[in-house]
C-alpha positions as CSV (number, residue, x, y, z in Angstrom):
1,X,0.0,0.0,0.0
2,X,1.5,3.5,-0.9
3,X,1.7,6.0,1.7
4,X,2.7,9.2,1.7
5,X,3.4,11.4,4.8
6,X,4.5,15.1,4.9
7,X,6.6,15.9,7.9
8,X,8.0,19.6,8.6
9,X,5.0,22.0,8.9
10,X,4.9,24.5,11.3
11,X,5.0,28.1,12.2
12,X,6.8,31.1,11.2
13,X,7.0,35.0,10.9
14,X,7.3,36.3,7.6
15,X,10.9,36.0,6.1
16,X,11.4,32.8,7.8
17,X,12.4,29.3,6.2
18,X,10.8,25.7,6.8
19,X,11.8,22.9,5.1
20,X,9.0,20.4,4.3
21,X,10.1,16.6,3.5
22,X,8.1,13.9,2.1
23,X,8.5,9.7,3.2
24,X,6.9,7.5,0.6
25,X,6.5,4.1,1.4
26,X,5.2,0.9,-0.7
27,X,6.4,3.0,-3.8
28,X,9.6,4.1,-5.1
29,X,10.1,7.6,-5.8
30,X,13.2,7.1,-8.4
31,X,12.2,8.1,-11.8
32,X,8.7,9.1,-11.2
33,X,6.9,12.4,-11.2
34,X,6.1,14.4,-8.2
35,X,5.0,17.4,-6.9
36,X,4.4,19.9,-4.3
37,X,0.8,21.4,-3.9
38,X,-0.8,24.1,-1.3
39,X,-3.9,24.7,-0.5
40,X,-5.1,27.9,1.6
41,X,-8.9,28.3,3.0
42,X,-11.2,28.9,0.4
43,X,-8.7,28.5,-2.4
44,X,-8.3,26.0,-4.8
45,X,-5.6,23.6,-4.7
46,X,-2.2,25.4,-6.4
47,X,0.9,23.3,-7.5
48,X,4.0,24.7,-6.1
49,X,7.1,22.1,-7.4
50,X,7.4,19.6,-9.5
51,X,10.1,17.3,-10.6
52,X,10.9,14.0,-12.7
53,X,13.2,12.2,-9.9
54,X,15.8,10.8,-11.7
55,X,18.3,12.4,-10.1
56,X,18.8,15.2,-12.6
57,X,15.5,16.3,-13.2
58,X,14.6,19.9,-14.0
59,X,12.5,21.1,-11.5
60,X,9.3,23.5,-12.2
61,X,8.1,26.3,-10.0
62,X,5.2,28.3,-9.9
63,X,5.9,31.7,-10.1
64,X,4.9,32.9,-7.0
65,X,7.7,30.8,-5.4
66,X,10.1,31.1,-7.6
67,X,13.4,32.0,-6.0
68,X,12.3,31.1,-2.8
69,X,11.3,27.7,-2.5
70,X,13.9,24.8,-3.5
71,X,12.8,21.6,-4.6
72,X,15.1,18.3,-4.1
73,X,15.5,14.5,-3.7
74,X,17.2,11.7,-1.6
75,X,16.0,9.0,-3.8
76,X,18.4,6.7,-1.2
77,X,16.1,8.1,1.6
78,X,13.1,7.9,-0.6
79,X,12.5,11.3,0.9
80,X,11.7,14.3,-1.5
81,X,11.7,17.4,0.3
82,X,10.7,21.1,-0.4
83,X,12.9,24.3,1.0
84,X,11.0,27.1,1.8
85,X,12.9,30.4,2.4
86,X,11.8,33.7,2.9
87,X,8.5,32.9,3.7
88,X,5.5,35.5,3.3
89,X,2.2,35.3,4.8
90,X,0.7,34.9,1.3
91,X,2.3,31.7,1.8
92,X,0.2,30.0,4.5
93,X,-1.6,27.1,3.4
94,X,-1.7,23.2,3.8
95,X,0.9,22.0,2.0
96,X,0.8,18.5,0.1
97,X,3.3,16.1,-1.3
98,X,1.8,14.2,-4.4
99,X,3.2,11.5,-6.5
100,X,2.3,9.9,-10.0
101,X,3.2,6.1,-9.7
102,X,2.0,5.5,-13.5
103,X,4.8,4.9,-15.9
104,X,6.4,7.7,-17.0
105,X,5.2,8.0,-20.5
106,X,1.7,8.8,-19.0
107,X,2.8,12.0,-17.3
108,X,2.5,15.1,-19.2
109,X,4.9,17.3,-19.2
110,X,3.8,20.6,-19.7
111,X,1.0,20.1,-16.6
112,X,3.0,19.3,-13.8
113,X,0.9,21.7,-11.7
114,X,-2.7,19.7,-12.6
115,X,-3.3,18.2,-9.7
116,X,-5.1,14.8,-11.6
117,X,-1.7,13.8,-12.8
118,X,-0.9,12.6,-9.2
119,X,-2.1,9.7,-8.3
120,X,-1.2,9.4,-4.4
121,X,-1.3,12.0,-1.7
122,X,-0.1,12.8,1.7
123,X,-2.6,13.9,4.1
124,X,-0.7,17.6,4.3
125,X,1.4,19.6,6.9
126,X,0.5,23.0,7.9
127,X,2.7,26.1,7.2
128,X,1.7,29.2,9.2
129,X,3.4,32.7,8.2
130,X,2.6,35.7,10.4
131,X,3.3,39.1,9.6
C-alpha cells in the first residue's frame, strides 16, 4: 500500500524558512513524477514544485515561489523534500506532497501543476506565516 506522509510544517513569521520533507512508502520515488501542492482556506488547490526524480530532473516552479522555494531528492532516503525560504504570509496554506506512480510516459509534461496527474497524496502539513 502506498503511503505518503509530509513531515516539517509549522509556524513562522514572515521571512522565515521551513523545510517540508516527504517519506513514501510501498512506492519508489526514483524516476517518477512528483510534486508539491498548497492549498489555503477557500482557495483551490495550487501546484507549487514539481520534478521528474531521476536524479537530474529539472525542476518547475510556480511563479509565486520562484526564487524562494527549493525543490530536491534523496532517492536513497526515498525522501523528497521542499525548502522554503523567505516565507511571506501569502504563503500560508496546507501543503501536500503528491506522487504519479503510473509509468512515465503517462505523465504530461507541460502540466506538472494539474493536480489529476498525481495519483497518491499525503494527508498535508500546515505552514503558518505571520506578519
Amino acid at each position: 500500500q502506498v503511503q505518503l506522509v509530509e513531515l516539517g510544517g509549522g509556524s513562522v513569521q514572515a521571512g522565515g524558512s521551513l523545510r517540508l520533507s516527504c517519506g513514501a512508502s510501498g512506492f519508489t520515488l526514483s524516476r517518477h513524477w512528483m510534486g508539491w501542492f498548497r492549498q489555503a482556506p477557500g482557495k483551490e488547490r495550487e501546484g507549487v514544485a514539481s520534478v521528474f526524480t531521476d536524479g537530474g530532473g529539472v525542476p518547475y516552479y510556480a511563479d509565486s515561489v520562484k526564487g524562494r522555494f527549493t525543490i530536491s531528492q534523496d532517492n536513497a532516503k526515498n525522501t523528497p523534500s521542499l525548502q522554503l525560504n523567505s516565507l511571506k504570509p501569502e504563503d500560508t496554506a496546507m501543503y501536500y506532497c503528491a506522487a504519479d506512480a503510473r509509468p512515465p510516459s503517462r505523465f504530461t509534461v507541460g502540466r506538472q501543476f494539474s493536480p489529476e496527474q498525481y495519483n497518491y497524496w499525503g494527508q498535508g502539513t500546515q505552514v503558518t506565516v505571520s506578519s
